[in-house]
MARSEZA-817422 format. One record per residue (C-alpha): x, y, z. Coordinates in steps of 0.05 Angstrom, whole numbers, plus 5000, padded with zeros to 4 digits. Layout:
N
XYZ ...
END
This chain:
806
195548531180 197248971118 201549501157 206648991186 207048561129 212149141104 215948971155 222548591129 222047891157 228047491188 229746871211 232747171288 231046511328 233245871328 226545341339 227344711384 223644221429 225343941497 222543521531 218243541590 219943251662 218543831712 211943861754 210144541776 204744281827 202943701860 197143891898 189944351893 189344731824 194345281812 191245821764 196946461768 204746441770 208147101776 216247041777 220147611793 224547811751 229748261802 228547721867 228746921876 220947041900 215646691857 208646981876 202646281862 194746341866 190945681863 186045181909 187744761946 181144491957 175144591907 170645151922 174345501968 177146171965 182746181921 190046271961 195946641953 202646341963 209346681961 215546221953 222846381969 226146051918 232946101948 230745752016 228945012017 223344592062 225743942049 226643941985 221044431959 221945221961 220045472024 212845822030 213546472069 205946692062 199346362056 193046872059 186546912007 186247181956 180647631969 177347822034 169947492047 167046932033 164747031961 168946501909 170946891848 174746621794 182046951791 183347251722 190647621731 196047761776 201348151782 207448401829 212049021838 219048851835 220249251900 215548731937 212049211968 205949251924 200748611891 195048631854 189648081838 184248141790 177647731788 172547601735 167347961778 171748591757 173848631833 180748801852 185048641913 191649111932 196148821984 200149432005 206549382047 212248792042 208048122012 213047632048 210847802113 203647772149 205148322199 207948742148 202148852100 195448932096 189848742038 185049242009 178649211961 180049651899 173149531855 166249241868 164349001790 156949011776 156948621709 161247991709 161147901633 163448641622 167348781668 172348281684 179848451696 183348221647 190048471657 194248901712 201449231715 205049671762 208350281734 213550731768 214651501755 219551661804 216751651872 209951501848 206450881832 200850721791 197350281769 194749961699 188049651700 185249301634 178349041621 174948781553 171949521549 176850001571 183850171597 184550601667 190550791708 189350741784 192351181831 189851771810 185051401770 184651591703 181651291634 185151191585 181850901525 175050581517 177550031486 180349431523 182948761509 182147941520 185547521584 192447491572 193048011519 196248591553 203348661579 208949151614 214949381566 222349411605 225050051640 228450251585 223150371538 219550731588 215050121615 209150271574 202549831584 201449441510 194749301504 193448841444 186848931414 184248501346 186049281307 192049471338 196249461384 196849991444 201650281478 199450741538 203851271591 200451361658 197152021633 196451911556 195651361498 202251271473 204051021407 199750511355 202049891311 196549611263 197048941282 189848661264 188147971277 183747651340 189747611398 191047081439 197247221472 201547781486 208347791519 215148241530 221548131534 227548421524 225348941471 220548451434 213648441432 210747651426 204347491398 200147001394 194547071329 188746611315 188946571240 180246311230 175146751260 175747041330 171246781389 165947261412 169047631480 162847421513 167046771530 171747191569 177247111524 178446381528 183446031485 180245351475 179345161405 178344571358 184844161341 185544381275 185045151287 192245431279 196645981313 201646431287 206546691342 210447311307 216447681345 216248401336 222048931338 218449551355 224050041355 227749781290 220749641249 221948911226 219448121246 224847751277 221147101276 214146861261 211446141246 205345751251 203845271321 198244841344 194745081402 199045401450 197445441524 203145901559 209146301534 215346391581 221046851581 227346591610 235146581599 235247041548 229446491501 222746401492 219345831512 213145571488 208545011519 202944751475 196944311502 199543691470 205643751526 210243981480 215944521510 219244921439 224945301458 226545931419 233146171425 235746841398 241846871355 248047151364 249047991352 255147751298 251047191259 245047761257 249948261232 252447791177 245247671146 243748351144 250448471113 249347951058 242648341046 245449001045 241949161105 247349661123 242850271155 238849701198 246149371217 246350021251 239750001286 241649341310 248249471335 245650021372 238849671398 244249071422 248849571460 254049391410 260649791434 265850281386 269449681365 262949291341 260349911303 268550031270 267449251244 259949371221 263150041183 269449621160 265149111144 260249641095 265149901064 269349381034 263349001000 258549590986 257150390969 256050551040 251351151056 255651531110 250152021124 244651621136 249251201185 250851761216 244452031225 241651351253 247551341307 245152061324 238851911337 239851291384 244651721421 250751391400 254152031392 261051881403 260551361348 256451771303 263052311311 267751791298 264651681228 263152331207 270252561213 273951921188 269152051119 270452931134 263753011131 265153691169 257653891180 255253231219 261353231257 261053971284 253953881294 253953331339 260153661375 255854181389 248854031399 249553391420 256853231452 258154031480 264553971458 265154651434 273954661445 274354041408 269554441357 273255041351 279454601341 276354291283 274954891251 281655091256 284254531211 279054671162 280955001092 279155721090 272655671053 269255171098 272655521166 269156161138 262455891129 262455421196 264356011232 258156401204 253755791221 256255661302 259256261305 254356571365 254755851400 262755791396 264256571426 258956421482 262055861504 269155981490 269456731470 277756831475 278556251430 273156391380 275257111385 282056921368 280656491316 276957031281 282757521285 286157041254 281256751197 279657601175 287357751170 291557181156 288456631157 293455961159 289755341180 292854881248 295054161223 296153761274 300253111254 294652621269 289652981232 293853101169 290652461136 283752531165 281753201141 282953511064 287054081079 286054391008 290255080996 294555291051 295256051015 294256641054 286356871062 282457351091 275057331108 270458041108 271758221180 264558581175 260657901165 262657711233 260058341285 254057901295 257457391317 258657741382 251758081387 251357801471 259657931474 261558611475 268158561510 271258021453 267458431392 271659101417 278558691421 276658461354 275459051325 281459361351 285458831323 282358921252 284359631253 290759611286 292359071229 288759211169 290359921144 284059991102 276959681140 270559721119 266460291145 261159761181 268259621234 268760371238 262060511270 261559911311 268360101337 265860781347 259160571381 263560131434 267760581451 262261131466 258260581506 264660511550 265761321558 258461341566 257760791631 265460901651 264961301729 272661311739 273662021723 281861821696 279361241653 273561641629 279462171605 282761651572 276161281540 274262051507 281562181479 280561361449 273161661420 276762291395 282461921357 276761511324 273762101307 279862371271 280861831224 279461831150 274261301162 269761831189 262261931163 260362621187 252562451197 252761781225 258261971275 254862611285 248962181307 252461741347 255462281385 249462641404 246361921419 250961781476 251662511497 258762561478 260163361489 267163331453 265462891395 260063321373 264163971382 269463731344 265063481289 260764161286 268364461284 271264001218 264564161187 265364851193 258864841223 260465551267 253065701292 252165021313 257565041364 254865661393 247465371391 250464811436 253365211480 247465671487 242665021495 246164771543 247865511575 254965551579 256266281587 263066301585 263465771526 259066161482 263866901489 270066491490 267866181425 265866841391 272167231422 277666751417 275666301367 269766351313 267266991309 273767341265 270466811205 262766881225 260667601250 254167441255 256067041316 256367641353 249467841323 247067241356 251767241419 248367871434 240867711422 241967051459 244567441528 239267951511 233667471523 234867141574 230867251642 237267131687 242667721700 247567691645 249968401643 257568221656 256467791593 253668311551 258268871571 263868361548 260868251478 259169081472 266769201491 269168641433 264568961388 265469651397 272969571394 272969251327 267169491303 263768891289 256269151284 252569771266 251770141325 243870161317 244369441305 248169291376 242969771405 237369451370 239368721393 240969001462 232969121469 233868821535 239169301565 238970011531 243170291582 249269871553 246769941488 246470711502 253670751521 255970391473 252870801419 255571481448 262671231449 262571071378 259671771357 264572111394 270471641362 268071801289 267072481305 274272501333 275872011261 272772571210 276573181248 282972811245 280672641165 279173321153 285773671176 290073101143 286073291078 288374101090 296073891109 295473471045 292773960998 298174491029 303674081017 301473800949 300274590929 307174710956 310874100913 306574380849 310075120858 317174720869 316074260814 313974890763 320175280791 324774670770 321774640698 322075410685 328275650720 335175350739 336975230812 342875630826 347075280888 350875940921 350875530996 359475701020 358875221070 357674501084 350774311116 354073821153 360374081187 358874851172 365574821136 368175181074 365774731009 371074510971 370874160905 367973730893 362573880931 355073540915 349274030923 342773710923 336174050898 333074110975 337674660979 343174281022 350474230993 355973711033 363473551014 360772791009 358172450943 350572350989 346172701018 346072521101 339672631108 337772181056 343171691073 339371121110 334571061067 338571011000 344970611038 342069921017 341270160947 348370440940 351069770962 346369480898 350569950858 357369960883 355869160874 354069270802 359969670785 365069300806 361168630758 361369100708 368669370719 366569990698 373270350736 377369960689 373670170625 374470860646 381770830654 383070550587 378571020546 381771560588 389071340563 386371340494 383972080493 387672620475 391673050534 387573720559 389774390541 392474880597 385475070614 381974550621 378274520681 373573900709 367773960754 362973520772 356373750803 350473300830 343473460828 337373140857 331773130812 325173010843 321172930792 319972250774 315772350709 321472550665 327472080624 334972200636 335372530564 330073030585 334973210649 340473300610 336973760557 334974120602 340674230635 344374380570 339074850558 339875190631 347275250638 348275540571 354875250549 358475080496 362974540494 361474290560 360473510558 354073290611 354072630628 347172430664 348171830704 342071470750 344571180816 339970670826 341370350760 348570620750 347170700688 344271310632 336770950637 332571130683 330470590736 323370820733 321370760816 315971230824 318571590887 323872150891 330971990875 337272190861 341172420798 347572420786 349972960740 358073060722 359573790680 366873660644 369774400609 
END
């Protein structure tokens, strides 16, 4: 008995006699009562006359024959004439099954309803072949849903009938055995002097080590009653019997199996029968004594355990009593008050009797946020209330529930959990409600924002919520992580990619474009992407921001787009990369299929900018020499046509450079005498002052027409200049200031056009000092581009201003 004497002891039952005054039978020798537990029927086997076959009688408790129950069946116990001993009986609650065992080891099954004669019939089960080894010592009826089996226990072994099935090889003593309730699964206890059994219609179930030689073993109500010899056992051979000496004692212990301790157990002399009734125990001994043992009250059991400190087996209680919310909120009140009470472990304890409800109540009245959202969840599926919850939390502990049920939560309520984690990755503010403002610890109520890249695997089975909360991210948070960017990018290719609506397809690719376009942009990875899902204007534009010429026109050639590859050459790529048109070329050359409006295209673009070499055209034209050929005798005949133009420029030049040599020589040896009568212009007589100009043409004006156009802008430049400068004025004074002319003083004012560029305004006037030959003449050399006696120095023929005062 060393493994249950851990078990805590208690004092559960009250003890007390009553006396005797009720006889069970009057007549014959009644062996077996079986009362059932769901009907007023109570099932008797006994003689009535010694020797006989032994009888079954039902009763009808309810009905009365003069003043006895009425006796709706009489019929024997076992067909024949053979007089075995009955050992056991038992009966199915639905009255429709009964079972007698014998110490032969026979069995009897009375199928069918067993108040009625006409309405069931009696069959053999077992034929036993050694009486000492195989009697029946105990039977139960089992029900699995619509089938029903049968427990059969002998001193060697334990067998299920029905199918038939064995169990163990181990069996047990005459009144050892017993049927658990419906609650615990109505498991067959088998008490052997080791242990004690419990068994499922297929399979051994659990094991207590219970040692000690059995006498007794009964159920009721979630105990387990039994009845221990404390000297040595009897040998079996006796067939379990229970007589004894007078001075051999007993010790009846109550067991609670499913909250491990001993709610009663004290010593008794020589007990005969152990009854279950009213919610007691009653216990006859052969001395014709009747002890009552009645349970205590749920509160007075509480309160010892309370006084003990019992607090986690308070629990156990409660729950094995069916205590209610308001019983466990007293045993809780109760716990803390006088003690340190262990929330955890109370909650655990509810959780695992299924008192979930109650086990929630707790963990959120202590906040112990884990137990509570993990009974909401697993337990409750209460994944709103859940989400809620998390809502109220402070950011820290929202953040890491949401990692932890995260999946859960969006499958079963993806718009809220979606919306919560827009909310918890960009501002996060947590819900108060006013009910919960004492029950949770709000902690800090600033702004925070969780790493919105921590959650994409949240909604790995949830594609629709990840893209709206992705979009959200970006449409709110100006700078994302790159892991958004390229789940973003993948979704939105998936939809282009299985989109058949050729309008939302358009819009889907301009969404994938503008992606594409962003800053965010990793040129490999979306590069990858792109070619992944096949997305034609994705990879073009990449190829295109990468500058990446040749692969453009390698796509287009792969996936033979004629027209693509010359526009992309001719309109687009081919000014920055000629070697496109190398390859353009070679690429139309090769292929098998007519191309030649193709190639005449490219030929034409080349030839008329002169792209290639024309050997190189004809060489990568292998395939179509006659193009090649024409193209190659056009552009000999244009550069023969280029050098005979080249070659008579170079004559005209070399003429008219040989002519402005002679001119220029003339100029710097001789003077230019200017004997022209008339004006160029109007052919009329020249009257001073009169300009004369060094190409021979003299005009009453100040300019030369012909040269007019040109030089108008730069005359405006001047007149501009002059008037800043208000030269006019400065004239006038130094002119008042001079001395008056003599009688024949004469003024004339002459222009020339130098064109010669190479010479300063002093060397002019030297040599025009030098060339008139005067004396006393004062030359004033003036430029008109500059307006002034320096020379502007433009390196292109001008003209000079010269004024001869006598």
């Amino acid at each position: 008995m060393a493994a249950f004497l851990q078990w805590r002891r208690f004092v559960f039952f009250d003890r007390d006699i009553l006396p005797i005054g009720i006889s069970a039978c009057d007549s014959g020798r009644m062996t077996h009562l079986y009362p059932l537990k769901q009907h007023s029927i109570l099932v008797s086997v006994g003689q009535d006359v010694q020797g006989v076959n032994p009888l079954a009688k039902v009763w009808n408790l309810d009905k009365r024959d003069s003043r006895n129950p009425l006796c709706t069946r009489i019929f024997p116990a076992i067909p024949g004439n053979k007089p075995p001993e009955v050992s056991c009986l038992t009966v199915h609650e639905n009255l429709n099954f009964m079972a007698i065992g014998f110490t032969d080891g026979n069995m009897v099954l009375t199928k069918g309803d067993i108040t009625r004669d006409s309405h069931s019939k009696t069959l053999p089960l077992h034929e036993g072949q050694n009486v000492t080894t195989c009697s029946i010592t105990g039977l139960a009826f089992h029900q699995q849903g619509k089938v029903t089996h049968l427990f059969v226990d002998t001193l060697e072994k334990v067998h299920v009938k029905y199918p038939k099935l064995e169990l163990y090889t181990h069996g047990c003593a005459l009144h050892c055995s017993a049927l658990t309730d419906p609650y615990q699964d109505s498991q067959f206890i088998v008490a052997g002097d080791e242990c004690v059994y419990l068994y499922q219609p297929d399979e051994r179930g659990s094991c207590f080590a219970f040692d000690g030689h059995k006498l007794l073993a009964y159920w009721h109500r979630g105990y387990l009653l039994l009845l221990i010899m404390n000297t040595k056992s009897p040998n079996k051979s006796e067939f379990g019997s229970r007589d004894m000496s007078p001075s051999e004692k007993q010790t009846l212990t109550i067991y609670d199996l499913n909250n491990k301790f001993i709610a009663y157990s004290a010593s008794f002399d020589d007990i005969i029968e152990v009854l279950a009734k009213w919610g007691s125990f009653y216990i006859l001994t052969r001395d014709r004594k009747m002890f009552v043992m009645q349970e205590k009250d749920t509160q007075t059991k509480l309160e010892m355990l309370f006084k003990k400190n019992l607090f986690v087996m308070s629990i156990n209680l409660a729950n094995s009593q069916h205590l209610d919310r308001d019983g466990l909120c007293e045993i809780f009140r109760y716990s803390e008050s006088e003690v340190q009470f262990d929330v955890e472990i109370a909650i655990k304890v509810l959780r695992q009797a299924g008192y979930h409800s109650h086990a929630v109540f707790l963990a959120e009245r202590h906040q112990d946020h884990e137990w509570y959202l993990k009974i909401q969840l697993e337990d409750l599926k209460n994944y709103e209330e859940a989400l809620c919850y998390i809502g109220r939390l402070p950011f820290e502990q929202s953040e890491s529930n949401m990692k932890r049920y995260g999946k859960t939560l969006i499958h079963h309520v993806p718009d809220g959990t979606t919306l919560h984690l827009k909310g918890l990755c960009t501002d996060y503010q947590p819900s108060w409600d006013t009910t919960d403002r004492d029950s949770l610890d709000r902690g800090s109520v600033a702004a925070n924002k969780a790493n919105s890249e921590e959650f994409i695997p949240v909604f790995a089975n949830n594609p629709q919520e990840l893209r709206a909360f992705l979009e959200h991210i970006i449409k709110v948070e100006p700078f994302f992580s790159q892991g958004v960017y390229d789940t973003l990018l993948v979704l939105r290719l998936q939809d282009w990619a299985h989109e058949q609506d050729p309008e939302r397809k358009k819009v889907l690719q301009g969404a994938a474009l503008s992606l594409l376009r962003s800053d965010n942009t990793v040129f490999d990875k979306a590069l990858v992407l792109c070619q992944m899902h096949n997305f034609k204007e994705g990879v073009l534009y990449l190829y295109e921001k990468g500058k990446l010429y040749q692969q453009i026109m390698h796509y287009h050639m792969q996936n033979e787009e004629y027209g693509k590859v010359v526009e992309a050459c001719s309109q687009r790529y081919g000014d920055q990369e000629v070697c496109l048109w190398e390859q353009t070329l070679g690429y139309f050359a090769r292929k098998e299929e007519n191309c030649k409006a193709y190639i005449s295209q490219v030929l034409q673009h080349i030839d008329q900018n002169n792209l290639l070499p024309p050997l190189l055209g004809n060489g990568a034209d292998a395939g179509t020499q006659l193009h090649g050929y024409a193209v190659l005798i056009n552009k000999l005949q244009r550069e023969t046509q280029q050098i005979e133009d080249d070659e008579r420029k170079i004559r005209q030049y070399r003429e008219e450079t040989a002519h402005l040599r002679t001119e220029i020589q003339e100029l710097r040896s001789s003077a230019k005498i200017f004997q022209k009568p008339k004006c160029s212009m109007c052919n009329s007589p020249l009257e001073l002052p009169s300009v004369h100009f060094l190409c021979s043409h003299s005009f009453k004006q100040v300019e030369c027409s012909t040269c007019t156009p040109e030089n108008r802008k730069v005359m405006e430049m001047l007149h501009a200049q002059d008037q800043k400068r208000d030269l006019h004025d400065h004239f006038t004074r130094q002119g008042e200031m001079a001395p008056g002319p003599d009688p024949g003083l004469y003024t004339k004012m002459t222009v020339f056009t130098a064109d010669t560029v190479c010479c300063e305004l002093y060397q002019i006037k030297m040599y025009l000092s030098h060339a008139l030959n005067t004396t006393g003449v004062d030359i004033t050399v003036k430029c008109l581009l500059t307006g002034s006696n320096q020379w502007c120095g433009e390196e292109r023929y001008m003209c000079v201003c010269v004024c001869v005062c006598r």
